[in-house]
Steps between C-alpha positions, in 0.01 A plus 500: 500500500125526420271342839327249501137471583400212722147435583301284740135513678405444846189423724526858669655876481688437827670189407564649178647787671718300736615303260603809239660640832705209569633469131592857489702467862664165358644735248304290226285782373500850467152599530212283580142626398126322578195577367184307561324301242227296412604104369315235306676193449494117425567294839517140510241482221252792655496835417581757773469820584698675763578894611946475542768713530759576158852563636725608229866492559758742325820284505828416312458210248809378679294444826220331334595174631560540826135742522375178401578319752427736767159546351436140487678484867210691672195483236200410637382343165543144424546586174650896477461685141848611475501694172885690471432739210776683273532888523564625106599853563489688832637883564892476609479611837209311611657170400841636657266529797360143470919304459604727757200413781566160494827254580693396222 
């Protein structure tokens, strides 16, 4: 019953924020958190750099799929970085927290 992390950037804090809101109301994550970063990348053979938003998702590992698709359902991104990343140990009650904040 350990969550799972699921990751993903966007262009700004607000649509990061509304999008984090909406997943948490679906019942598809917990918690949503954003914190603003700094990107360089390789786009269509140029490298970029960009200021985004990181929205990190606190889920079930049983939800993953369906968070997929409802991130890919309203991403902005042609191409969304997706990254669903494996919780090894987390304290009892927290992750309790986490399978119990979401629809199972």
């Amino acid at each position: 019953m350990l969550p799972l992390l699921v990751v993903t950037t966007l262009p700004t804090q607000q649509q990061a924020l509304a999008l984090g809101r909406e997943m948490v109301e679906r019942g598809l994550a917990a918690c949503a958190q954003v914190s603003l970063i700094d990107s360089v990348y390789r786009w269509h053979g140029a490298v970029e750099q960009a200021s985004e938003a990181r929205l990190l998702l606190k889920t079930r590992a049983a939800l993953y799929p369906r968070l997929e698709a409802a991130l890919r359902e309203r991403h902005p991104y042609e191409l969304p970085a997706i990254h669903a990343i494996a919780t090894v140990q987390a304290e009892a009650a927290y992750a309790a927290w986490v399978h119990d904040s979401t629809e199972g």
